[in-house]
N, C-alpha and C positions, 0 to 999 in steps of 0.2 A: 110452299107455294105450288101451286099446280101448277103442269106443263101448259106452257103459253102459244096459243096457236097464232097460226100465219104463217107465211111462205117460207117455206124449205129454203134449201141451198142449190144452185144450178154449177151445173158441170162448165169449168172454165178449159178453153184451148189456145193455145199460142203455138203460130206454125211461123219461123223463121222471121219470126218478132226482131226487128231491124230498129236503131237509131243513129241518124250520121246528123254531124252539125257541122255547121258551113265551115271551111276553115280548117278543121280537123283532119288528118291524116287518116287516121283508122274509126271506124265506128265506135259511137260509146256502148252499145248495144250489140252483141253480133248474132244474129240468125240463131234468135231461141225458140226450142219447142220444148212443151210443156202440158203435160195434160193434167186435170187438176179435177177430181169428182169431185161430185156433191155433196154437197155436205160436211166436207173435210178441210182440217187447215194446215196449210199447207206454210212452211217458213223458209223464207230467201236470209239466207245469213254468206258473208263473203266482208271481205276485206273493205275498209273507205274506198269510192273510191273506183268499186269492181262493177257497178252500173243496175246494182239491188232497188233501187228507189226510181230511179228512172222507167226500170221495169215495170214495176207498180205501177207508176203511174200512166202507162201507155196500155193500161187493162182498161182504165175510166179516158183516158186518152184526154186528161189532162195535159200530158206531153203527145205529141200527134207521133206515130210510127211513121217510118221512111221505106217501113217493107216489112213483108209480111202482112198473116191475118190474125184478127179478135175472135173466136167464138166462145158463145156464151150460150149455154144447150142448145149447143149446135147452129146456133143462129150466127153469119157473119154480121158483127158490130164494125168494123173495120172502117165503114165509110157510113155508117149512117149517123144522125144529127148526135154533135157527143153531149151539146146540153141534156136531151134526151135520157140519152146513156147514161148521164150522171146520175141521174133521179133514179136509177131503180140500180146504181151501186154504191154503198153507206161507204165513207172514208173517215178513215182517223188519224190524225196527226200527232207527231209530238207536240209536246205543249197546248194540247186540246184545239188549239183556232178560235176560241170562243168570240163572238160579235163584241165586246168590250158595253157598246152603249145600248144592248139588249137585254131583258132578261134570262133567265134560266128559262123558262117556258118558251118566250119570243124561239131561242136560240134553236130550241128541240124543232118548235113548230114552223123552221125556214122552208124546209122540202116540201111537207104536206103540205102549206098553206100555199106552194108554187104550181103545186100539184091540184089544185082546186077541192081539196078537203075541205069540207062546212065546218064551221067553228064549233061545234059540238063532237064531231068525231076528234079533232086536232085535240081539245080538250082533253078528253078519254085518251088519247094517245099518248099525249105528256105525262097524264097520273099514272098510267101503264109502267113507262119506260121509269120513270125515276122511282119508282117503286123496285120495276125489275135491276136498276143498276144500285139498290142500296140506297136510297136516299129518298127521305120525308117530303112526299109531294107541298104537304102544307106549308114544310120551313123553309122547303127551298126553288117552286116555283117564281115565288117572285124575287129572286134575289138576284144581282148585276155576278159576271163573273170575279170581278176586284173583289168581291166579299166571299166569295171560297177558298179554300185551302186548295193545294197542286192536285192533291188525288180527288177531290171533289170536283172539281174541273176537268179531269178527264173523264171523270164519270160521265158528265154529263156530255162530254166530244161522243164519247162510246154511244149513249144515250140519243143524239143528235142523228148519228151516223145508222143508226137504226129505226129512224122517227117513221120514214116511207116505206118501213117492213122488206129492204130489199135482200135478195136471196144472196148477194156477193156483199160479203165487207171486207177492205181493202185498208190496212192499218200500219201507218209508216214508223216506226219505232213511235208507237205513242206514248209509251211509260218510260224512255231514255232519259228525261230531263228529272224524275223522280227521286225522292231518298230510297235507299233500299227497302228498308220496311214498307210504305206504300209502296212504291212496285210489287214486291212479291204479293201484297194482299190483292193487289188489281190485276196480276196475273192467275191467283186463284178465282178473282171475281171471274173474268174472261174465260176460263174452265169452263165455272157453271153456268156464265150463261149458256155458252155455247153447245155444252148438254140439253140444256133446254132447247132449245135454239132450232142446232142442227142449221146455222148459217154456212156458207163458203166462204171460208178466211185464208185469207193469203196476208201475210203478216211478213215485213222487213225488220231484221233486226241486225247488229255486229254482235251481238252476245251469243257464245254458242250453248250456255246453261238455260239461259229463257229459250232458246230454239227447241234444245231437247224437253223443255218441262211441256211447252205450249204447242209442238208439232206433232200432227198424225203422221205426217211427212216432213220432211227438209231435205231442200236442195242448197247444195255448199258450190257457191260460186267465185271460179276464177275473174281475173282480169276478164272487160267487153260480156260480163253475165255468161261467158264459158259453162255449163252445169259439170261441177269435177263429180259428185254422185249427186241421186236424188232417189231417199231410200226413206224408209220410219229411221226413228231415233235408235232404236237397238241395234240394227244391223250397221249403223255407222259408226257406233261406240263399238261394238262386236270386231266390226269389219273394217276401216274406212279404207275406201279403196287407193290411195297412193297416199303419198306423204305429204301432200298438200291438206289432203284431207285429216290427216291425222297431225297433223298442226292446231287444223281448231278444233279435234276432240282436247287435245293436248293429255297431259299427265291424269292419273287418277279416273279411269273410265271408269272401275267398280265403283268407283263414288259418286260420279257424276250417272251413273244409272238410280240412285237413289230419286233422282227428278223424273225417273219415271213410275213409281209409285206412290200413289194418292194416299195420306193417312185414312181415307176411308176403305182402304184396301187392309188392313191390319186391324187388331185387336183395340179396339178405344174401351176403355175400363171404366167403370164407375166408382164415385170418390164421393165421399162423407162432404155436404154441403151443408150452411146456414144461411141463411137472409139478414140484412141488414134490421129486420124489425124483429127479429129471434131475442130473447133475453139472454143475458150475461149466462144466466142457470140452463135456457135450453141450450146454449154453445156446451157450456161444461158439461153438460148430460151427452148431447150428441159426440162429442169428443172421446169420452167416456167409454161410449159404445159403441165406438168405431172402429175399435183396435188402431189405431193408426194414430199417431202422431204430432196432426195438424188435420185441420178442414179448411176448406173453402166455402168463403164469406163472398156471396153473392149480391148486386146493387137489387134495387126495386124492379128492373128490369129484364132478372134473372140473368145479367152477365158478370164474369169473374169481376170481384175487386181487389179482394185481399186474401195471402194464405196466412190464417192462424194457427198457431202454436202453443201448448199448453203456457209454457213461459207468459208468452204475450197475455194472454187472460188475466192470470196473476197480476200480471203490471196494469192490466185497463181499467183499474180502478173504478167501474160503473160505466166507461164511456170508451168505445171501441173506435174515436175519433184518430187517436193515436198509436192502436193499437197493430199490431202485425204488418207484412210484408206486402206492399201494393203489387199487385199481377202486373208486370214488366212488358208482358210477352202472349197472344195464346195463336191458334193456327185454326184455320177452317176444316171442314172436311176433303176438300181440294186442295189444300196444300199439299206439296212434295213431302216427302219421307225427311231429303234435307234441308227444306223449312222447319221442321220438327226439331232434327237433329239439332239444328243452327240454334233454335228457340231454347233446345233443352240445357245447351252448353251454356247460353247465352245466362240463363237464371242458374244455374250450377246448383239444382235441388234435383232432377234426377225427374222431371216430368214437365207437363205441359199443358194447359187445359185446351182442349178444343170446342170452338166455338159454330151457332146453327149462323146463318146469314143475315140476322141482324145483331148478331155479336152474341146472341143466348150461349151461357153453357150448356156443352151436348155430353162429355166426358172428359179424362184426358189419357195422354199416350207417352208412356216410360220410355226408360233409357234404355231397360233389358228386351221388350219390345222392339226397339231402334234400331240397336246393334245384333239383333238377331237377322235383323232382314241386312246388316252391310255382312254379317257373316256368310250368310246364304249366297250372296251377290258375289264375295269374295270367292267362294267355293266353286258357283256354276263357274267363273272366271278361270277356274284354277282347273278343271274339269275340263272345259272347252278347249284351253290353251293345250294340257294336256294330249287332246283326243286327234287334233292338227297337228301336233308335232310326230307324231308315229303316222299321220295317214303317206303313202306312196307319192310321190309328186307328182306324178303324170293322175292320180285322182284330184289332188290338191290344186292344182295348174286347172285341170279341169270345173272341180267344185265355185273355186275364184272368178273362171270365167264366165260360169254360167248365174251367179250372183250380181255380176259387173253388168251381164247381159239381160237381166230381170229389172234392175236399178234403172238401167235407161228406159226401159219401156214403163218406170214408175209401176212396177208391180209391189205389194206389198207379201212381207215373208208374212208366211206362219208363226 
C-alpha cells in the first residue's frame, strides 16, 4: 500500500496540568508537564490508580483541568470550545465504544458527517480507513458491531478515531480487554499504521511490555501522574532511574529489549512453498528439490495453511484434506523479535512464517536467527554492565545525573 496522505502529527504541551475533585484531600492529578513532539508516540504507563487515564483525558478535556494549560502546536486549547477540540483529536478506548445500533460505516462516519463532510467524501473516507485498518470495506461496512469479533471491533474504534484525519490520537488502554494473540497483532497493526501515519499518539496502558514494544517515548508514572522518568524504551530498560522505576522494567531487561526490534529488522528467509491447487506430484517434485524437509502449503490467497512433510504426502492418499500440520501461528513484519520468539516456541518446529498485511506469506524467521539477536542483546548487556562498574564514581554520579537531567527535559538519547 502506498503511504496515505493527510495531516501529520502536531506537537502536544502540558504545563502544570492540574486535577482536584470536590471533596478530595490531595489532587488526582498534580502539576504535570509534558512536552510531546510530533509525530511521536508517546506512553503513560504507572500503577491503577496513579491518575494515567485521567491525564489523557484532560488533553481532549473530556475531564475539564482545575490548572494548568493545553497546547497543541503551540496553540492554547485550554479554554476554548472542547466540543470543538474533540473533533480534530481521534480517541480510542478499550473495548472500542462502538454505537451498538449503528453500523460499521454509520460508526467511522460520526465525526465527519458532524463536521459537515458531503456524503461522498465521508464515503471515500470509510473505504479508506477500513482498508487501512485491515478490514474488507465490502464485508464489513455494513455490518452492526454485535456481528464482529473483539479485534474487529477495535479495528474499527482505531478506524473511527481516525475518520476526521486528526493530527493527535489519544488511546486509553484500547487492546486491555483483548486475548493475547489479538493484541499483539493489533499492536503490530498500530506500528504500521503509525509508520504510515506519522500521527501524535499518546497512548495509556498498566502493561510495561506493550509500553516498550509501542513507545518512541514513555513516561512511568507515580502516584497524582508524579513523571518518575520520561525517556525512549532503551534508556529505561538500560537505566531506570530509581527503584520505582525499575519495579516495572522488572526482571529480564535483555529480554524484554527483544520488543524493541521489528522482525523486519533481521534476516526473513525464503522457504520452498506449494499452493493448495499444486498436484500431489508438483508437491513431491518441489519437496524433492528443496533439500529441506517439509514445504509450505499455501490457501488460494497466498497465506500459510499448512506445513507438509514427506510422511504426510505418503499418507494423503490423492487428497491433502487431511493431510499435514495446520499453521498455528505466523507474525507480521512489525512484530517484536519476541512475538517471533513466543510464535516459535509456541509450534516447537524451529521457525515461523511471516506474513505481508493482509495475512500473504512474505517468508519466515528461525530459531538460530532469534537467539542470535537475544545473544547479541545478552552481550551489549554484559558489556555495558561491565564498562559502569570500573567507571570512577564522581564520573558515574556525574554520567547519572546528567541522563536524569536530559530525561526531564524529554530529550531523546542516541
Amino acid at each position: 500500500m502506498t503511504e496515505t496522505s493527510g495531516t501529520s502529527g502536531a506537537s502536544i504541551g502540558l504545563e502544570g496540568l492540574t486535577k482536584r475533585y470536590p471533596g478530595s484531600p490531595r489532587p488526582a492529578v498534580d502539576s504535570v508537564t509534558l512536552e510531546i513532539k510530533a509525530g511521536e508516540t508517546v506512553v503513560l504507563v504507572g500503577p491503577s490508580g496513579c491518575g494515567k487515564s485521567t491525564t489523557l483525558k484532560m488533553i481532549n478535556r473530556l475531564i475539564e483541568p482545575t490548572g494548568g494549560r493545553i497546547r497543541i502546536n503551540g496553540e492554547d486549547v485550554t479554554d476554548t470550545d472542547p466540543v470543538k477540540l474533540r473533533r480534530t483529536v481521534g480517541y480510542a478506548v478499550r473495548s472500542a465504544g462502538l454505537f451498538p445500533h449503528m453500523t460499521v460505516a454509520q460508526n467511522i462516519a460520526l465525526v465527519p458527517r458532524m463536521a459537515g463532510w458531503g456524503k461522498a467524501r465521508i464515503e471515500d473516507r470509510v473505504e479508506e480507513l477500513l482498508d487501512l485498518v485491515g478490514l474488507d470495506p465490502g464485508e464489513f461496512r455494513g455490518r452492526y458491531p454485535g456481528q464482529l469479533s473483539g479485534g474487529q471491533q477495535q479495528r474499527v474504534g482505531v478506524a473511527r478515531a481516525l475518520a476526521a484525519d486528526p493530527p493527535v490520537l489519544l488511546m486509553d488502554e484500547p487492546f486491555g480487554a483483548l486475548d493475547p494473540i489479538t493484541r499483539d497483532r493489533l499492536q503490530d497493526e498500530l506500528i504500521r499504521l503509525q509508520r504510515e501515519l506519522r500521527k501524535t499518539i499518546v497512548f495509556v496502558t498498566h502493561d510495561f511490555d506493550e509500553a516498550i514494544k509501542l513507545g518512541d517515548r514513555i513516561a512511568v508514572l507515580r502516584e497524582r501522574s508524579h513523571i518518575a522518568q520520561f525517556d525512549t524504551p532503551e534508556a529505561i530498560l538500560t537505566n531506570p532511574a530509581d527503584d520505582f522505576v525499575s519495579g516495572f522494567v522488572g526482571a529480564g531487561a535483555a529480554l524484554k529489549r527483544l520488543n524493541l526490534t521489528r522482525v523486519r529488522d533481521v534476516e526473513i528467509t525464503g522457504y520452498p512453498t506449494v499452493t493448495v491447487d499444486d498436484s500431489l506430484q508438483e508437491i513431491f517434485n518441489r519437496l524433492r528439490g528443496s533439500g529441506t524437509n517439509e514445504v509450505l502449503l499455501l490457501d488460494r490467497r497466498g497465506r500459510p495453511y499448512k506445513w507438509l512433510r514427506r510422511g504426510d504426502l505418503m499418507r494423503a492418499k490423492g487428497s491433502l484434506a487431511r493431510a499435514g500440520t495446520p499453521v498455528s501461528d505466523t507474525v507480521s513484519r512489525d512484530a517484536t523479535l519476541r512475538d517471533a520468539l513466543a510464535a516459535v516456541l509456541t509450534d516447537n518446529a524451529g521457525r515461523v512464517a511471516v506474513t505481508g498485511r493482509r495475512g500473504e506469506y512474505t517468508g519466515v524467521v528461525d530459531m538460530g536467527t532469534l537467539m542470535n539477536s537475544v545473544h547479541e542483546l545478552l552481550e551489549a548487556d554484559r558489556v555495558e554492565a561491565a564498562a559502569h562498574q570500573h567507571e570512577p564514581e564522581g564520573i558515574r554520579a556525574a554520567r547519572t545525573h546528567a541522563e536524569q537531567e536530559a530525561a526531564g527535559r524529554g530529550e531523546r538519547k542516541a
